[in-house]
N, CA, C and O atoms as a GROMACS GRO file, in nm:
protein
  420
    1UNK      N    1  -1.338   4.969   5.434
    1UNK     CA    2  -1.225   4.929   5.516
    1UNK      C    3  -1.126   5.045   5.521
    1UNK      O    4  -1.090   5.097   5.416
    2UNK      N    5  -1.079   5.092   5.644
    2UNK     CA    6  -0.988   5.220   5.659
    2UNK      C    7  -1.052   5.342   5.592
    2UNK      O    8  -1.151   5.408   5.625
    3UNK      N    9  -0.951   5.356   5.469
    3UNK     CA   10  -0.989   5.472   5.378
    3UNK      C   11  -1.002   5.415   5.227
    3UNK      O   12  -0.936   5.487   5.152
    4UNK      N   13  -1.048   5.340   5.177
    4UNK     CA   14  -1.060   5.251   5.099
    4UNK      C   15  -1.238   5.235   5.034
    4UNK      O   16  -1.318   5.159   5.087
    5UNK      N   17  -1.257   5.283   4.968
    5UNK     CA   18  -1.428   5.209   4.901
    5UNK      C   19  -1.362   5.171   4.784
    5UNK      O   20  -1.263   5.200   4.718
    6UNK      N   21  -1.498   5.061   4.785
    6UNK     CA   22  -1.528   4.992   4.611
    6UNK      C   23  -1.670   4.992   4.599
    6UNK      O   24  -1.760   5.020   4.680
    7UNK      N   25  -1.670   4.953   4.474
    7UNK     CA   26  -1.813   4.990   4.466
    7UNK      C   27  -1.824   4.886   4.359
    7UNK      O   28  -1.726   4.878   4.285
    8UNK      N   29  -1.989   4.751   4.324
    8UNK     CA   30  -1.928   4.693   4.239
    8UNK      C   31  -2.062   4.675   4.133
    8UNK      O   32  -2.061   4.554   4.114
    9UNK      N   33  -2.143   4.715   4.076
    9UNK     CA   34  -2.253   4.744   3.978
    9UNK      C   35  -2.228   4.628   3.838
    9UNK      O   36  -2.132   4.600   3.767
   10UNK      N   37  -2.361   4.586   3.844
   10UNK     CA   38  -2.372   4.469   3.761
   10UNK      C   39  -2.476   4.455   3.705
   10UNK      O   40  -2.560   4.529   3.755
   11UNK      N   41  -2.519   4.385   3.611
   11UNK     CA   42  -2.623   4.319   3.554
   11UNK      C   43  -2.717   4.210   3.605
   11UNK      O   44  -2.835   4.181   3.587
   12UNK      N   45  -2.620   4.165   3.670
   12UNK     CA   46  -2.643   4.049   3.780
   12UNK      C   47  -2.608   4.068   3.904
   12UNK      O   48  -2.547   4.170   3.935
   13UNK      N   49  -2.649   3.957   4.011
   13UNK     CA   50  -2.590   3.914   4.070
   13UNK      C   51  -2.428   3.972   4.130
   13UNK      O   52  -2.348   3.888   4.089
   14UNK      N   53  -2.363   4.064   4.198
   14UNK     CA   54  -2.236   4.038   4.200
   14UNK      C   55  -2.174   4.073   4.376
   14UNK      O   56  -2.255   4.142   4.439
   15UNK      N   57  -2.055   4.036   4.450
   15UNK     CA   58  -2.042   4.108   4.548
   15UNK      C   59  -1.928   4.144   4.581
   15UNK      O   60  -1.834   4.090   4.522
   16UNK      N   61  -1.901   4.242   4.681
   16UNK     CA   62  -1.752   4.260   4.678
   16UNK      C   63  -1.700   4.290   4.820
   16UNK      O   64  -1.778   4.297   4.915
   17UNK      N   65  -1.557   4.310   4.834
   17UNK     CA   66  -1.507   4.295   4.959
   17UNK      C   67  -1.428   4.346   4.963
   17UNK      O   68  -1.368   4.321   4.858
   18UNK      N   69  -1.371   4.415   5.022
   18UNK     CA   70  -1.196   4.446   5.056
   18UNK      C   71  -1.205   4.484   5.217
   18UNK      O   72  -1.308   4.500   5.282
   19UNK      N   73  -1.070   4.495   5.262
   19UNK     CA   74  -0.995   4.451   5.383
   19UNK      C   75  -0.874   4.535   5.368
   19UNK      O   76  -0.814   4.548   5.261
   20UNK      N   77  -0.841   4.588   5.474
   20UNK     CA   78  -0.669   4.646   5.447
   20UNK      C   79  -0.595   4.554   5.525
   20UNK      O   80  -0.646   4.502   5.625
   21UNK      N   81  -0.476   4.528   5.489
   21UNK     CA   82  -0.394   4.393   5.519
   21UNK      C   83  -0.343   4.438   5.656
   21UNK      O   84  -0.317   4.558   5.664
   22UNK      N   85  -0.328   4.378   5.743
   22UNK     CA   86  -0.328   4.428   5.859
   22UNK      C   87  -0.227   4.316   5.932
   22UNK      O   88  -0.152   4.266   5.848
   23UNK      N   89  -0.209   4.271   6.052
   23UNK     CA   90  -0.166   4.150   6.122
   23UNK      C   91  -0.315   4.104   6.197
   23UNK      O   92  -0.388   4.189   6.248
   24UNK      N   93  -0.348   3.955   6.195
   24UNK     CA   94  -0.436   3.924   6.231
   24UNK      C   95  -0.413   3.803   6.321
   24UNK      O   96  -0.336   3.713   6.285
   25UNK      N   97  -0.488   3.797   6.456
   25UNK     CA   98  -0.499   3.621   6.528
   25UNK      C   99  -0.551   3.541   6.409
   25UNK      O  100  -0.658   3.560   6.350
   26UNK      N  101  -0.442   3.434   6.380
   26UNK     CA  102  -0.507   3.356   6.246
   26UNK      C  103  -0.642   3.243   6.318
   26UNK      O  104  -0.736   3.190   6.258
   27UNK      N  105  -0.613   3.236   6.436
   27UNK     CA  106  -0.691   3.116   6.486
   27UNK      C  107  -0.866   3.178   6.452
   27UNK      O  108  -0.957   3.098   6.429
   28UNK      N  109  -0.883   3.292   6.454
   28UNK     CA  110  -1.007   3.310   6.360
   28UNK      C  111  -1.047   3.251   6.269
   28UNK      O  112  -1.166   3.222   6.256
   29UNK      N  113  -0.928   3.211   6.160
   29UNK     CA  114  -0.976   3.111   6.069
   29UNK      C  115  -1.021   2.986   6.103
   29UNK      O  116  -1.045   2.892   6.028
   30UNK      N  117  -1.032   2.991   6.237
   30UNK     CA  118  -1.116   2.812   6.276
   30UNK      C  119  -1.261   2.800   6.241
   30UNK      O  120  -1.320   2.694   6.221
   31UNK      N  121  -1.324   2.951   6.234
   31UNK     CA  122  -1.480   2.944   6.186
   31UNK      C  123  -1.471   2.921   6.028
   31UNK      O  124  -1.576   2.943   5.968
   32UNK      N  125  -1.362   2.879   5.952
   32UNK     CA  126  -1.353   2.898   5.830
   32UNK      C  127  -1.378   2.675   5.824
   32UNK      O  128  -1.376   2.605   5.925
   33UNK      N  129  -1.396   2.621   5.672
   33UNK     CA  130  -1.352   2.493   5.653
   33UNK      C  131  -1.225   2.480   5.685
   33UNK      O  132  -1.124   2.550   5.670
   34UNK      N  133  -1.264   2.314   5.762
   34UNK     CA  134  -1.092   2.249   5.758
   34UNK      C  135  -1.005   2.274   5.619
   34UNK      O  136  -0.889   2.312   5.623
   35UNK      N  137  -1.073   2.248   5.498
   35UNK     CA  138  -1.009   2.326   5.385
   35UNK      C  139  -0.915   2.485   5.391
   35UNK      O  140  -0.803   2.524   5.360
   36UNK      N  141  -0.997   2.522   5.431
   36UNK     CA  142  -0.993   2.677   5.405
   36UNK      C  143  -0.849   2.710   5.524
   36UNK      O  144  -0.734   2.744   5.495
   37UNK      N  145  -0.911   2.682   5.668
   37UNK     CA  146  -0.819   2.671   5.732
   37UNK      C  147  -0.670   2.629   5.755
   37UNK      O  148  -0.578   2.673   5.824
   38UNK      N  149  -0.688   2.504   5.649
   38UNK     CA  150  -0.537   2.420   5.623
   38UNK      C  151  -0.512   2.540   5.515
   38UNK      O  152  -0.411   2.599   5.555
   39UNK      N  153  -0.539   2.576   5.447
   39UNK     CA  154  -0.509   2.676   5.327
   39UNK      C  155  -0.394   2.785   5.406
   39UNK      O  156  -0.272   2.790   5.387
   40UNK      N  157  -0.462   2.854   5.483
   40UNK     CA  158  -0.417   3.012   5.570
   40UNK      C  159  -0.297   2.931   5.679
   40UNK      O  160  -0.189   2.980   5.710
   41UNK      N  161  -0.334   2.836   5.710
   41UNK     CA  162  -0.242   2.789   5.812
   41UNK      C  163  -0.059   2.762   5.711
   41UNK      O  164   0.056   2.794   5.739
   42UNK      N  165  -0.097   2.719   5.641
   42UNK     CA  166   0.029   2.660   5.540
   42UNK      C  167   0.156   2.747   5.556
   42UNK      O  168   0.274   2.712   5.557
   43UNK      N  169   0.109   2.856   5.567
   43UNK     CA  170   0.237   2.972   5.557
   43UNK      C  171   0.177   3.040   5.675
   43UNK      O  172   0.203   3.160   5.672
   44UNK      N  173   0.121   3.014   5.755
   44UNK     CA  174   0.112   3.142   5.850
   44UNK      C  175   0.104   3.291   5.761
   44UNK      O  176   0.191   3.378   5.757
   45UNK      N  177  -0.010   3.289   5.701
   45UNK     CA  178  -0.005   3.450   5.615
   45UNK      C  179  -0.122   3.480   5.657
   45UNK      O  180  -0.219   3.405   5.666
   46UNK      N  181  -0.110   3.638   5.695
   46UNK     CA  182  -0.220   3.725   5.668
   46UNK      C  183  -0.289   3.746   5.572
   46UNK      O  184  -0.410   3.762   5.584
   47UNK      N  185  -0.211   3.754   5.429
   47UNK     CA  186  -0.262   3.784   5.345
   47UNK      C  187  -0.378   3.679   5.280
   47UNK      O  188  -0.475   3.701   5.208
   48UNK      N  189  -0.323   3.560   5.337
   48UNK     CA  190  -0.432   3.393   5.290
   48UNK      C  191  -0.523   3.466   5.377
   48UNK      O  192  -0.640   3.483   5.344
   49UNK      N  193  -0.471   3.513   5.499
   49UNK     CA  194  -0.674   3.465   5.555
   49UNK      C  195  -0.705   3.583   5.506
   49UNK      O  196  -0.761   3.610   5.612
   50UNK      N  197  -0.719   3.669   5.449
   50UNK     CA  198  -0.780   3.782   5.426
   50UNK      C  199  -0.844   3.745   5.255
   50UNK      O  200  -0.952   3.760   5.198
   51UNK      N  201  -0.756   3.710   5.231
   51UNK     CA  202  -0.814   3.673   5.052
   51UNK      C  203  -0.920   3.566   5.094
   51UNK      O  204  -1.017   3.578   5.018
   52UNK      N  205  -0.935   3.487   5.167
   52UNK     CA  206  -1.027   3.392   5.231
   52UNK      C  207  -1.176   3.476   5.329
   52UNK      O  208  -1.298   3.466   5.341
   53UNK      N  209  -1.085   3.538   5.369
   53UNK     CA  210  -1.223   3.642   5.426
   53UNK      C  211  -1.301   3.723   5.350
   53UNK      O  212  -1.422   3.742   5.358
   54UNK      N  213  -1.187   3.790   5.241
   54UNK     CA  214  -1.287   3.852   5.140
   54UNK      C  215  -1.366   3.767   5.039
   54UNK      O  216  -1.473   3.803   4.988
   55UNK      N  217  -1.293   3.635   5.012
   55UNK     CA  218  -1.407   3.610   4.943
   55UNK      C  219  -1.532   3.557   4.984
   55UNK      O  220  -1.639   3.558   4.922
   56UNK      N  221  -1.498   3.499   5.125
   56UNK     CA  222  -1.621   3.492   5.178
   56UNK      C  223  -1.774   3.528   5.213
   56UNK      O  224  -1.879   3.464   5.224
   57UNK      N  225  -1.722   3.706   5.228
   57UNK     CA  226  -1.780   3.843   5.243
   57UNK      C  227  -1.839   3.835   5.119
   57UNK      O  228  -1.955   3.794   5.110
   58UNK      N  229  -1.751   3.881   4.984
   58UNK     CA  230  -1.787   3.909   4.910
   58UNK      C  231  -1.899   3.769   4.830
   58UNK      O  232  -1.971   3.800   4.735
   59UNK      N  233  -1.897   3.654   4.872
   59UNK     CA  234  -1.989   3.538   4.848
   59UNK      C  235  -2.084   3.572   4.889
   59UNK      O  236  -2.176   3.584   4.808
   60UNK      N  237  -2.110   3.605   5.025
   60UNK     CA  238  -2.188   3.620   5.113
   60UNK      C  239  -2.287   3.779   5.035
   60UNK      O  240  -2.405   3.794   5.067
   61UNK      N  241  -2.265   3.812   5.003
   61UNK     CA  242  -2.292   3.985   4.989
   61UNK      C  243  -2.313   3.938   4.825
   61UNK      O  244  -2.359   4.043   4.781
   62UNK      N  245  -2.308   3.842   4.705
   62UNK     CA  246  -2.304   3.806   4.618
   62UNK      C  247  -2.479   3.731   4.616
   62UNK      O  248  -2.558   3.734   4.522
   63UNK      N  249  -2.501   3.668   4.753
   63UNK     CA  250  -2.576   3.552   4.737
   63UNK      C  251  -2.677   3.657   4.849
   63UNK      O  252  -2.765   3.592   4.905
   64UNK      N  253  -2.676   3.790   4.882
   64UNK     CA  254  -2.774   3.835   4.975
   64UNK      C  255  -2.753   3.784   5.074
   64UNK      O  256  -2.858   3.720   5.081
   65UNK      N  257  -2.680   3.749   5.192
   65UNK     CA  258  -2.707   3.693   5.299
   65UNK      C  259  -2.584   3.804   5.380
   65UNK      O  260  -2.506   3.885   5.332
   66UNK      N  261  -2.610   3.767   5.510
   66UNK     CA  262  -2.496   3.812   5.589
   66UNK      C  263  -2.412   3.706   5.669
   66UNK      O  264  -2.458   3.592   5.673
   67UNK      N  265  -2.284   3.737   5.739
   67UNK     CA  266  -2.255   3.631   5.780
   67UNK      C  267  -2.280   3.511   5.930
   67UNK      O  268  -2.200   3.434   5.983
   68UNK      N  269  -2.453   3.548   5.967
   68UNK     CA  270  -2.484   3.478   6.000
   68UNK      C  271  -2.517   3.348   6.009
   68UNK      O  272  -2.550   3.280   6.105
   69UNK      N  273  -2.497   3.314   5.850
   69UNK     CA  274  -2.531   3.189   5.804
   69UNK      C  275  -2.450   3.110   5.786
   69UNK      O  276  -2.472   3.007   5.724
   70UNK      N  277  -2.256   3.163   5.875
   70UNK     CA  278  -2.214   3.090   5.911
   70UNK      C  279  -2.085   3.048   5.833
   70UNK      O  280  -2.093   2.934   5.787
   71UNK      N  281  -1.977   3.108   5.810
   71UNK     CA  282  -1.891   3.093   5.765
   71UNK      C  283  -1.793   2.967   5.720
   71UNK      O  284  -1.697   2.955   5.644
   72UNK      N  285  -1.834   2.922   5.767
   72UNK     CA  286  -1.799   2.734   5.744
   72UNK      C  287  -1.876   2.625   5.702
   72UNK      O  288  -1.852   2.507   5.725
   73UNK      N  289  -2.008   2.689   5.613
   73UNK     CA  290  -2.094   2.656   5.600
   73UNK      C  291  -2.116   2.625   5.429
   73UNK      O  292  -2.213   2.575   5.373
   74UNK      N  293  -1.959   2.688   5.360
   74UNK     CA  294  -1.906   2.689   5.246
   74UNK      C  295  -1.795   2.703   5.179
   74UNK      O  296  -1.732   2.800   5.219
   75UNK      N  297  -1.726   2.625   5.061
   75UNK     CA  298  -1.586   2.647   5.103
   75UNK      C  299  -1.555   2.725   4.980
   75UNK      O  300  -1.583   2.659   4.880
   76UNK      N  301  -1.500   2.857   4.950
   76UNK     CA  302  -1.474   2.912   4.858
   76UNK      C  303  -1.329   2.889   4.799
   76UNK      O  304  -1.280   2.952   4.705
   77UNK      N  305  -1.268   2.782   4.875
   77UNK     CA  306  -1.216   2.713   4.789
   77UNK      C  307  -1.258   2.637   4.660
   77UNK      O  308  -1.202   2.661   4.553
   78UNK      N  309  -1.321   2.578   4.669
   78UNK     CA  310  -1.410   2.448   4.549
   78UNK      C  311  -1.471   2.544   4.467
   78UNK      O  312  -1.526   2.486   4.374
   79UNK      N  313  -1.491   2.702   4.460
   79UNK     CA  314  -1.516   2.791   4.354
   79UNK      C  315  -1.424   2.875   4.259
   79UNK      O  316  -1.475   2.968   4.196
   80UNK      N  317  -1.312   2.852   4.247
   80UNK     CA  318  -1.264   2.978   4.262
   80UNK      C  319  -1.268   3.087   4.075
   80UNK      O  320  -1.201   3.181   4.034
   81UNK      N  321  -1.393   2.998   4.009
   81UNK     CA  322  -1.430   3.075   3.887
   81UNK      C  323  -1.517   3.176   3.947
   81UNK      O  324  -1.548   3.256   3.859
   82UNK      N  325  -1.564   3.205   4.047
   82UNK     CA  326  -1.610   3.331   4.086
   82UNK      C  327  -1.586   3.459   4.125
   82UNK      O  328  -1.652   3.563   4.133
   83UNK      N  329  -1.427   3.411   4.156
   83UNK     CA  330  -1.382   3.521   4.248
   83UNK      C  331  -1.240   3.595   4.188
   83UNK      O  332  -1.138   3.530   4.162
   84UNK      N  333  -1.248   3.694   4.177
   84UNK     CA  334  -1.103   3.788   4.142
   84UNK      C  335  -1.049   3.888   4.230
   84UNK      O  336  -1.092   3.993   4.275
   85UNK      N  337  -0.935   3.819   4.241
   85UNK     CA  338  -0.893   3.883   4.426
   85UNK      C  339  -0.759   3.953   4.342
   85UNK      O  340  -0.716   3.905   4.237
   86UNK      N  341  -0.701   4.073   4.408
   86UNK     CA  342  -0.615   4.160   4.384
   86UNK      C  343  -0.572   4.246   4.508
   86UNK      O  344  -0.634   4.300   4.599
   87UNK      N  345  -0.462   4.238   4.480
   87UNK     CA  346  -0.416   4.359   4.614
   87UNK      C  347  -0.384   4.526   4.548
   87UNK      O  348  -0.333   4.560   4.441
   88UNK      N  349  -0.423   4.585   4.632
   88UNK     CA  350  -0.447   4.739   4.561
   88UNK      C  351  -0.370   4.813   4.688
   88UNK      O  352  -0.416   4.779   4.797
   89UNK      N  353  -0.273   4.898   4.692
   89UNK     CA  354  -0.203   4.989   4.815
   89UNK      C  355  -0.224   4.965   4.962
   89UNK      O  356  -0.279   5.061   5.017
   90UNK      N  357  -0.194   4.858   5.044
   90UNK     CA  358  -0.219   4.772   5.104
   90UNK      C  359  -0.353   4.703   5.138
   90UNK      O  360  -0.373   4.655   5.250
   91UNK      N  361  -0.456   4.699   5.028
   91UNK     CA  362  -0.595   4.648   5.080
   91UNK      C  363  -0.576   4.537   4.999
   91UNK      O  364  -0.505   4.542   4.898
   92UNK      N  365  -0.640   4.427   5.039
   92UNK     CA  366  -0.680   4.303   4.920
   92UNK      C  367  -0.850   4.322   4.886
   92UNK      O  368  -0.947   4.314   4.962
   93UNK      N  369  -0.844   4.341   4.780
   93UNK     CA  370  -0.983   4.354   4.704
   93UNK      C  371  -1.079   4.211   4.675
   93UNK      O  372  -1.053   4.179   4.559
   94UNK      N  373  -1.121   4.170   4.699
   94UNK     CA  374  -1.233   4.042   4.618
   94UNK      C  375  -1.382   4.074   4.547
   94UNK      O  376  -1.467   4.147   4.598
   95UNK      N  377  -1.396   4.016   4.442
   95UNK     CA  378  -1.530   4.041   4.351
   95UNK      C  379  -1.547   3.907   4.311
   95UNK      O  380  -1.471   3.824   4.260
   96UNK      N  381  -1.715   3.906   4.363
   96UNK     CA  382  -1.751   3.748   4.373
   96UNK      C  383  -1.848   3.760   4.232
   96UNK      O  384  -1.925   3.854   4.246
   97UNK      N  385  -1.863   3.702   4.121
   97UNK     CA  386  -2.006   3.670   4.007
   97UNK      C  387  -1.996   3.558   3.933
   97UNK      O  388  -1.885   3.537   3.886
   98UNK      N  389  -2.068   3.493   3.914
   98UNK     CA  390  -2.137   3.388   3.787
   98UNK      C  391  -2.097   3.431   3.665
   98UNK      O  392  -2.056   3.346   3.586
   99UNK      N  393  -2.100   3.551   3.632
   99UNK     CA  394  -2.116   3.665   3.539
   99UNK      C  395  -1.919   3.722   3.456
   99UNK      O  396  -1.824   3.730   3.534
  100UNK      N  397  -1.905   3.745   3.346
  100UNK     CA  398  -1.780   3.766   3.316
  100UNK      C  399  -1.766   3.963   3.368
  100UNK      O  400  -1.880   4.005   3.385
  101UNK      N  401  -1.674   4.059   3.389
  101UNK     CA  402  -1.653   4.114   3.472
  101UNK      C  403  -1.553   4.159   3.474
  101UNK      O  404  -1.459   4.094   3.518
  102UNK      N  405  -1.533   4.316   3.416
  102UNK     CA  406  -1.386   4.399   3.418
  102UNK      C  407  -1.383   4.475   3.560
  102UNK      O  408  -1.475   4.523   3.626
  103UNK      N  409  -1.271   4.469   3.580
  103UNK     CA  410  -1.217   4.637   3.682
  103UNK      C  411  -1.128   4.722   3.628
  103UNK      O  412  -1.016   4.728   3.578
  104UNK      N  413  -1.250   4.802   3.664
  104UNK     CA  414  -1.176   4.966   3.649
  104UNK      C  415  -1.126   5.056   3.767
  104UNK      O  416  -1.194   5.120   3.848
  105UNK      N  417  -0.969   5.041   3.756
  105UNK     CA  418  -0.950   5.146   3.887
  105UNK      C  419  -0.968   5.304   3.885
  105UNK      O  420  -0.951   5.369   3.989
   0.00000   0.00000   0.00000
């Protein structure tokens, strides 16, 4: 994303995501769950749908798939022991695993 890599090496299973925070049409989040959607809608924030997009990505990229299989098709809400989301110099970062899991910047 921009000028931004991560990179995320595991034992398992793991995936990752980042995004630079940007202004976004939130109505994108309609391919997301009515969950997910009521989530980002609450405050009108960019930053919700993006922590929502990355973890999505990073689910998605966790479980091998791409996001053909449909983004509303899971709610990464009802997980959220998988996921460790952080904002880093305007990017929001997400790392999706089963697995316990440090970062090193």
């Amino acid at each position: 994303s921009a000028n931004l890599k991560v990179v995320a090496i595991g034992n398992s299973e793991v995936g990752i995501d980042v995004e630079l925070l940007r202004r976004v049409d939130l109505s994108v989040a309609r391919r997301f769950t009515q969950e997910e959607y009521n989530y980002i809608t609450q405050t009108d924030s960019n930053n919700r749908f993006f922590e929502i997009w990355t973890k999505k990505e990073a689910y998605l990229k966790y479980k091998g798939m791409g996001i053909s299989g449909g983004l509303s098709s899971f709610n990464v809400l009802e997980m959220p022991q998988m996921f460790q989301t952080f904002l880093k110099n305007g990017y929001i970062i997400t790392v999706c695993s089963d697995e316990k899991y440090r970062i090193e910047d």
